[in-house]
C-alpha positions in Angstrom: 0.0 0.0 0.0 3.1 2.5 0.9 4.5 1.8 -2.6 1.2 2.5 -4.3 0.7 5.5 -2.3 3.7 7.1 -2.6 3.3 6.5 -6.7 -0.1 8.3 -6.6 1.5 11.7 -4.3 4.5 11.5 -7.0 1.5 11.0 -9.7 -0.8 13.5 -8.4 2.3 16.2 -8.4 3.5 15.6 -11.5 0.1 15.5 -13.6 -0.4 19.1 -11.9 2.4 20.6 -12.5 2.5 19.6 -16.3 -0.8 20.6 -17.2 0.8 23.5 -18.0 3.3 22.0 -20.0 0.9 20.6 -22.2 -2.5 22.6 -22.5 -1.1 26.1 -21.1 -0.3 27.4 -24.2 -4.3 26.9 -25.3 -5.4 27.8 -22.4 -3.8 31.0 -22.5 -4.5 31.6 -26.5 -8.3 31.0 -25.6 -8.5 28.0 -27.6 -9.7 25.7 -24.6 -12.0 26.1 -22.0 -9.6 25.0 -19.1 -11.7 22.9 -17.3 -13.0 21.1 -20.2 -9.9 20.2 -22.0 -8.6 19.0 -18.3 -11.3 16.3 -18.2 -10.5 14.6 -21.2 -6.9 15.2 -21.7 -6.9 13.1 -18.3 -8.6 9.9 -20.2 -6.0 10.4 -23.2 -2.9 10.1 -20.2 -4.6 7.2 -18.6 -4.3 5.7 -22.4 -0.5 7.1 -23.4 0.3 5.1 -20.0 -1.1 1.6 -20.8 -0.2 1.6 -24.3 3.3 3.1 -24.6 4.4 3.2 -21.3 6.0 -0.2 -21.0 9.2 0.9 -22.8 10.1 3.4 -20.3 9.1 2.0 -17.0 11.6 -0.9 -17.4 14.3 1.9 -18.2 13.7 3.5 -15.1 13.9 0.5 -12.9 16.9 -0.6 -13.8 18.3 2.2 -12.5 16.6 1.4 -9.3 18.3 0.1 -5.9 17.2 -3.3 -4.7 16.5 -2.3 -1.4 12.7 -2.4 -1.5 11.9 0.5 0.5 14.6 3.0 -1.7 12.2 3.3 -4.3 9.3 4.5 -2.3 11.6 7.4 -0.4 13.0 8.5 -3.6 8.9 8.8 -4.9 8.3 10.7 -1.6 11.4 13.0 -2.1 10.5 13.7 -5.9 7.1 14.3 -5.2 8.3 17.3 -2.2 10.4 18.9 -4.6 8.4 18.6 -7.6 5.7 20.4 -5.6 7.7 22.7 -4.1 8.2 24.5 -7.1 4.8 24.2 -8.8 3.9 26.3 -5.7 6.7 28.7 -6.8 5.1 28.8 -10.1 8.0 26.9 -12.2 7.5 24.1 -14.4 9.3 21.3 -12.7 10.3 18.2 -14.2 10.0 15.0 -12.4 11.9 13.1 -14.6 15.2 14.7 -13.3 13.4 15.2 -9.6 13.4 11.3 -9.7 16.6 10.8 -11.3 18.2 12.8 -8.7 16.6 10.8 -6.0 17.7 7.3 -7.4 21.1 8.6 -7.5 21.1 9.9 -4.0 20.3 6.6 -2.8 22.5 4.7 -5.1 25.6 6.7 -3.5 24.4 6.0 -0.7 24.0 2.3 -0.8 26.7 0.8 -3.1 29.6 4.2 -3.5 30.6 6.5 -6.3 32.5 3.3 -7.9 29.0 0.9 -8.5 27.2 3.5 -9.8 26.0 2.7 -13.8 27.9 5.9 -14.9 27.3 5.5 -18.7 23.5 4.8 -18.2 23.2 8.4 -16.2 25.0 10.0 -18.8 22.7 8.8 -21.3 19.7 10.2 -19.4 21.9 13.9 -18.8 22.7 13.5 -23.0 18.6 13.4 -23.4 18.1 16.1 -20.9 20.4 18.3 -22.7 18.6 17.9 -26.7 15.0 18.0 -25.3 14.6 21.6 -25.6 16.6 22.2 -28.3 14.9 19.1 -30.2 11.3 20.9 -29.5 12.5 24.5 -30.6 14.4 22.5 -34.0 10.4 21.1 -34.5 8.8 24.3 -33.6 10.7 26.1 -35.7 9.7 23.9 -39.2 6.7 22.9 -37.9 5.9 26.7 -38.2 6.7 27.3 -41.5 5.2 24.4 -42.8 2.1 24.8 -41.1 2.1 28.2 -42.0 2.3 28.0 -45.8 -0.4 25.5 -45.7 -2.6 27.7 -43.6 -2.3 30.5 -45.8 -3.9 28.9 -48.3 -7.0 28.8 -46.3 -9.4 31.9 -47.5 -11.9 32.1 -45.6 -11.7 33.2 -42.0 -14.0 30.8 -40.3 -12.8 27.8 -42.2 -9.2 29.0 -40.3 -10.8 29.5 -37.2 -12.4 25.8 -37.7 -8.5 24.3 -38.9 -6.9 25.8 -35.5 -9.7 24.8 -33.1 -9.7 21.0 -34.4 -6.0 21.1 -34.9 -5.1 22.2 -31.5 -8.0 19.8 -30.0 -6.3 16.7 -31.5 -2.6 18.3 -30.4 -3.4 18.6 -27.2 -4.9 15.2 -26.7 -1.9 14.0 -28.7 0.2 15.8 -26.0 -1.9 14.4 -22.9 -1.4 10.8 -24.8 2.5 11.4 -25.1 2.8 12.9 -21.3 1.3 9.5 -20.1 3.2 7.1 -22.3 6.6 9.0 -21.4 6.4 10.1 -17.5 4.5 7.0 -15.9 8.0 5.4 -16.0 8.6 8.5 -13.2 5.9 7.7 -11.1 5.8 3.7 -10.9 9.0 2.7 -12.6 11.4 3.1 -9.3 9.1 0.9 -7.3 8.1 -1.7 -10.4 9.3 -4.4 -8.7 7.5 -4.0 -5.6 4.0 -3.9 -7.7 2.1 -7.0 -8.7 2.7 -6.5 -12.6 3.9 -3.6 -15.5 0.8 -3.7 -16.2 -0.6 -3.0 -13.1 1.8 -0.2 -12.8 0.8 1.5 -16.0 -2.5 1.5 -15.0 -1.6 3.3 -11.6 1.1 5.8 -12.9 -1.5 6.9 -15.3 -4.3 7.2 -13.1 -2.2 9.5 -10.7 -1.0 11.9 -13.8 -4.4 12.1 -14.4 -5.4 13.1 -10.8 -2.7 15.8 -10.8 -4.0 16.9 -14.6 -7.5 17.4 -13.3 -6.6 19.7 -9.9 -3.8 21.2 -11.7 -2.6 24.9 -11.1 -3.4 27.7 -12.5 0.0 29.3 -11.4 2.5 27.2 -13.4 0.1 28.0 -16.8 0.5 31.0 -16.5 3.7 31.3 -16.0 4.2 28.8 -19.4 1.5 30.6 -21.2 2.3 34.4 -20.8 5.5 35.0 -19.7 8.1 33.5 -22.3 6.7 34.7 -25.8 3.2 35.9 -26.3 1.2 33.3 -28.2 -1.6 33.7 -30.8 -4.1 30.5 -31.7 -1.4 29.6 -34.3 1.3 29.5 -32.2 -0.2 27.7 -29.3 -0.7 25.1 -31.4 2.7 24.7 -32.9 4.6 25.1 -29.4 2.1 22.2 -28.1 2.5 19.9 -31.6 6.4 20.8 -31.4 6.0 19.7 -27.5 4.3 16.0 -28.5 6.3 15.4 -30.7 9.4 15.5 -29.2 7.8 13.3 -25.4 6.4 10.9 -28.1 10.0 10.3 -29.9 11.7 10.2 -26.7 8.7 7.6 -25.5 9.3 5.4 -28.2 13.0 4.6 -27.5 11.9 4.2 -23.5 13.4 7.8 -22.3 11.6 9.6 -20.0 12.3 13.3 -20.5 10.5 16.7 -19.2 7.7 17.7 -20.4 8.2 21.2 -19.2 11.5 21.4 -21.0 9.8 20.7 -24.2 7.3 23.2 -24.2 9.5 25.6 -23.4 11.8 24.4 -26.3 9.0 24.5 -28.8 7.7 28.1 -27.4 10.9 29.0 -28.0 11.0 27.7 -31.5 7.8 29.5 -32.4 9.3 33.0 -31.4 12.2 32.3 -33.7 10.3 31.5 -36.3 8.1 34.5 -35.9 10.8 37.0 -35.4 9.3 37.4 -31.5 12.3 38.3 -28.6 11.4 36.8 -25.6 8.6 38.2 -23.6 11.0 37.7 -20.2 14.4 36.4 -20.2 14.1 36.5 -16.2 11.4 34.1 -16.4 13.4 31.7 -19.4 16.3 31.8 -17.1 14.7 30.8 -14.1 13.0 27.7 -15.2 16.5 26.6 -16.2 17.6 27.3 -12.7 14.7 24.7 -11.5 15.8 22.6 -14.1 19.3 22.0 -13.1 18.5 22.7 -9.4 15.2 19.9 -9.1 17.7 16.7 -9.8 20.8 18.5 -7.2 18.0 19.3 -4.4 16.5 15.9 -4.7 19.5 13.8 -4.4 20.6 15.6 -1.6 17.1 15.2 0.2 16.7 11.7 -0.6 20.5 10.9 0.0 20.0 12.5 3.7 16.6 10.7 4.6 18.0 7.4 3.3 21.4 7.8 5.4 19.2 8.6 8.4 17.1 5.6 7.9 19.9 3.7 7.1 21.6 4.8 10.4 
């Protein structure tokens, strides 16, 4: 029950915090009514989860420490810092909140020396080309979509193209959010759970719970205060945003959600010509960024050494 409970508060904290991440931009625009698109992006991550999520929970657990209980404090520990800063109003990511957890235990268990080194530097590579993979799609996707959408006359069949369009991105994005993050929430305490796909079903469950109570803070913050977004451009940052958790889903890499929005914001002011509506702000989420994995594998490396002691 601990285990299961601890996946649901990691869950719960994650779901809310990337809400943002992936309707903010619409929400913002005006192309969603928030409430509405909450509700059934929440059955679209339930779905990502059970049907693509396999790949990238048994990536995370191999990374896990056998010590039953270390996967369950390292959940816990995620969770506090994940929600720590969605109450700051930052887009946290709990892939690296949980990374820096397992490795805080790892050191503390087996030592610097038994630590899979080459497998963390595969997750810091991926860190590192999310964002600039998301503004590289933003970018094309917004002059491709663009010269197609000019060709549309009349004003309310445009109006009709951008509502649909970002409809089906954003469920696309709730579907990609599920299949890529649930290895976050169940995958360092898989082998305590009956089954993967038991676990699937729970990680995506508890996104959905945090999608549905999610704050209005952190969409904001995503929405307004990087580059100012029209309809078109909400929809571009969010396909440029899907596309880049689904490729990273498919090869069983869990990666931020946050970080890819923000790449394919990015990647829409560039291609528009737009300077960034706050440097402050861009800056600071990449503070969180590096700062989420450091403060969580220093709080979960402390609590484990004190219940190891």
């Amino acid at each position: 029950m601990w285990y299961v409970l601890s996946s649901i508060f990691l869950g719960w904290t994650l779901g809310a915090n990337n809400t943002a991440s992936i309707f903010g931009p619409g929400i913002v625009a005006g192309t969603f009514h928030h409430r509405k698109i909450l509700l059934v992006g929440s059955i679209f991550v339930v779905l990502g989860a059970l049907l693509n999520g396999q790949e990238g929970l048994k990536n995370v657990s191999s990374l896990a420490s056998a010590h039953p209980h270390d996967g369950m404090l390292v959940l816990i520990c995620a969770a506090l810092t994940m929600l720590t800063l969605t109450k700051l109003g930052f887009p946290a990511s709990a892939t690296q909140t949980v990374f820096g957890g397992m490795v805080g235990v790892g050191l503390v268990r087996m030592g610097v020396a038994s630590m899979r080194w080459s497998t963390i530097a595969k997750f810091l590579t991926f860190w590192l080309i999310t964002p600039l993979f998301a503004v590289m799609v933003a970018f094309f996707a917004f002059h491709i979509l663009a010269f197609f959408f000019r060709k549309i006359r009349k004003t309310q069949f445009q109006d009709a193209f951008i509502y649909i369009s970002s409809w089906l991105t954003a469920l696309y994005d709730a579907y990609a959010l599920g299949a890529n993050n649930v290895a976050n929430v169940t995958g360092p305490v898989l082998n305590q759970l009956p089954s993967i796909r038991f676990a699937t079903l729970l990680g995506g469950f508890a996104i959905a719970l945090g999608v549905v109570t999610s704050s209005k803070k952190v969409i904001d913050t995503v929405g307004k205060q990087i580059v100012l977004l029209d309809h078109f451009s909400s929809l571009v940052a969010m396909l440029a945003q899907a596309i880049s958790l689904w490729t990273f889903s498919l090869i069983g890499v869990p990666v931020a959600a946050s970080q890819a929005i923000v790449g394919g914001i990015i990647g829409v002011g560039l291609a528009r010509g737009v300077k960034l509506s706050s440097k402050k702000t861009v800056l600071e989420m990449v503070g969180a960024w590096l700062l989420s994995p450091l403060v969580s594998a220093v709080f979960t490396a402390l609590i484990c050494r004190l219940v190891l002691v």
